[in-house]
C-alpha positions in Angstrom: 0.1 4.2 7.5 3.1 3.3 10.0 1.1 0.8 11.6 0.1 -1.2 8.3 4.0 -1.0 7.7 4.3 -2.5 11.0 1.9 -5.5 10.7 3.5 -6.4 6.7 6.5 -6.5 8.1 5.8 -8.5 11.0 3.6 -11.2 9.0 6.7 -10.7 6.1 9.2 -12.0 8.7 7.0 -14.7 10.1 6.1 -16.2 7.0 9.7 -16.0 5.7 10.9 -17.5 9.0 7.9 -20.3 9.6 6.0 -22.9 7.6 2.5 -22.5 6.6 2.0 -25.4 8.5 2.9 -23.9 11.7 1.1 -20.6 11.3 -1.9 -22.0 10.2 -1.4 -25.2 13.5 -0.7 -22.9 16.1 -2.1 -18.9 16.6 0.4 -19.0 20.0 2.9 -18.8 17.9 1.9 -16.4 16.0 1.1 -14.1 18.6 4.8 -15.2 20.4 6.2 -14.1 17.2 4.5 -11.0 16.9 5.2 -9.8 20.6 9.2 -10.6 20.2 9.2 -9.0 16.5 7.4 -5.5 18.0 10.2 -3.8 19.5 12.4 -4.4 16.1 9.9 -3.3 14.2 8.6 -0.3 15.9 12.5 0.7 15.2 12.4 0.5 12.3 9.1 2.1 11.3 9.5 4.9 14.4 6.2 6.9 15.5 2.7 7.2 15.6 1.3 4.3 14.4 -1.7 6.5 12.8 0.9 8.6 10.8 1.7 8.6 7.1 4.9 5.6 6.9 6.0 7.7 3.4 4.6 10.8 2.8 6.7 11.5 0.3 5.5 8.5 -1.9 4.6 9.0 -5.2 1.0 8.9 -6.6 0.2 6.0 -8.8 -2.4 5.1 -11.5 -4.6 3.5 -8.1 -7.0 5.7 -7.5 -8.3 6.6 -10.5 -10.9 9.4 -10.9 -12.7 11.0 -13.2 -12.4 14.3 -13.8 -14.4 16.9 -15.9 -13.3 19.1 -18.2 -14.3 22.7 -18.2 -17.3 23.5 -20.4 -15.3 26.2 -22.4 -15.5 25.4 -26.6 -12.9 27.7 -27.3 -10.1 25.1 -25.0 -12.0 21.9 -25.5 -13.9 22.1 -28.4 -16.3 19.3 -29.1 -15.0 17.6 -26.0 -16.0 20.3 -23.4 -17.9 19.2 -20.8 -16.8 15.5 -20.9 -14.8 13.6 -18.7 -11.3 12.2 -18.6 -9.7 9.7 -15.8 -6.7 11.2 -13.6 -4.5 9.9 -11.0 -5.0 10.4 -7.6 -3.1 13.6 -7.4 -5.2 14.7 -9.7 -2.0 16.5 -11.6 -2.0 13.2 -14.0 -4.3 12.1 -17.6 -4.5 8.3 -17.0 -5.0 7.6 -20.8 -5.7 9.5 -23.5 -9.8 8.5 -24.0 -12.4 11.3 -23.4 -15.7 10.0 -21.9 -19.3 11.8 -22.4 -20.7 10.8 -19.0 -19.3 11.0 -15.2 -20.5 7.1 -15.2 -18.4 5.9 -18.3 -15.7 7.5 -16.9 -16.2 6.1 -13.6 -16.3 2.7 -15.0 -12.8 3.1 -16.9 -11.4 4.8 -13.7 -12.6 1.3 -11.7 -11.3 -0.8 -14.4 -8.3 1.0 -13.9 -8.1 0.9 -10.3 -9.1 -3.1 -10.4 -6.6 -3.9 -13.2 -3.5 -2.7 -11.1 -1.5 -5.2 -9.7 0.0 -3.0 -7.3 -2.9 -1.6 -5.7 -3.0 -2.9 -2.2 1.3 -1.5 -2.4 -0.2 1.8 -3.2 -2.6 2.5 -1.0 0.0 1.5 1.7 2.9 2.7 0.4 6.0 2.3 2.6 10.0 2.3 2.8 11.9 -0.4 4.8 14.9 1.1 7.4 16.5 -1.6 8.8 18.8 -0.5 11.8 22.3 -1.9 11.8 22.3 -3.6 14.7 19.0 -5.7 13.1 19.9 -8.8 13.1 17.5 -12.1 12.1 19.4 -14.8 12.9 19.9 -14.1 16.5 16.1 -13.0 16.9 14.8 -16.4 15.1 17.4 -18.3 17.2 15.7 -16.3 20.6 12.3 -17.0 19.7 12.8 -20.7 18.7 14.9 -21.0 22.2 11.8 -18.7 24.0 9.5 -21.1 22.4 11.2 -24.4 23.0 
């Protein structure tokens, strides 16, 4: 969502451009930080802030789910009726293993879902546009000198 895409960027700069020390020392700061950094950042994530930042994002393996297949012998044979993980999109076979219950396949969809190392980047999913005239030498210089 746009404003998730907001608030990563806005901590992203603030960590980049300030110790831990000072974050963690002085919330003021923080907050300065955050109220010069909004109007940049609204730019460059533009809209709602309850809207989708990249709807045209592709699905990943987060999101796991099982997923039964059809009871029909003829298509499945033995393995009609059991359960295989997909992606979230549902379009996409996780891996290959067929599972007997809705529970074992819940379990390999969760280890799935846990084992990703990308899954808080999926679930907010978002492209940077920095405007040309973005410039963060001159806003860290204003908010040191606003500060000061």
């Amino acid at each position: 969502m746009i404003d998730r895409a907001r608030s990563e960027l806005n901590d992203a700069i603030i960590n980049f451009v300030t110790s831990e020390r000072e974050r963690c020392a002085d919330l003021g700061l923080y907050c300065e930080w955050t109220r010069a950094l909004e109007p940049t950042i609204t730019t460059c994530y533009p809209g709602s802030p309850a809207a989708v930042a990249d709807p045209c994002a592709l699905e990943s393996k987060c999101n796991a789910l099982p997923w039964q297949l059809a009871d029909d012998p003829a298509t499945y044979g033995a393995q009609a009726g059991h359960w295989i993980v997909v992606d979230g999109s549902l379009d996409q076979e996780i891996e290959e293993d067929i599972y007997p219950t809705e529970a074992e396949a819940q379990a390999a969809a969760d280890r799935i879902n846990a084992a990703d190392p990308l899954t808080e980047q999926y679930h907010h999913w978002f492209v940077l546009h920095l405007p040309e005239s973005w410039d963060i030498a001159a806003l860290v210089s204003k908010i040191a000198q606003e500060a000061a």
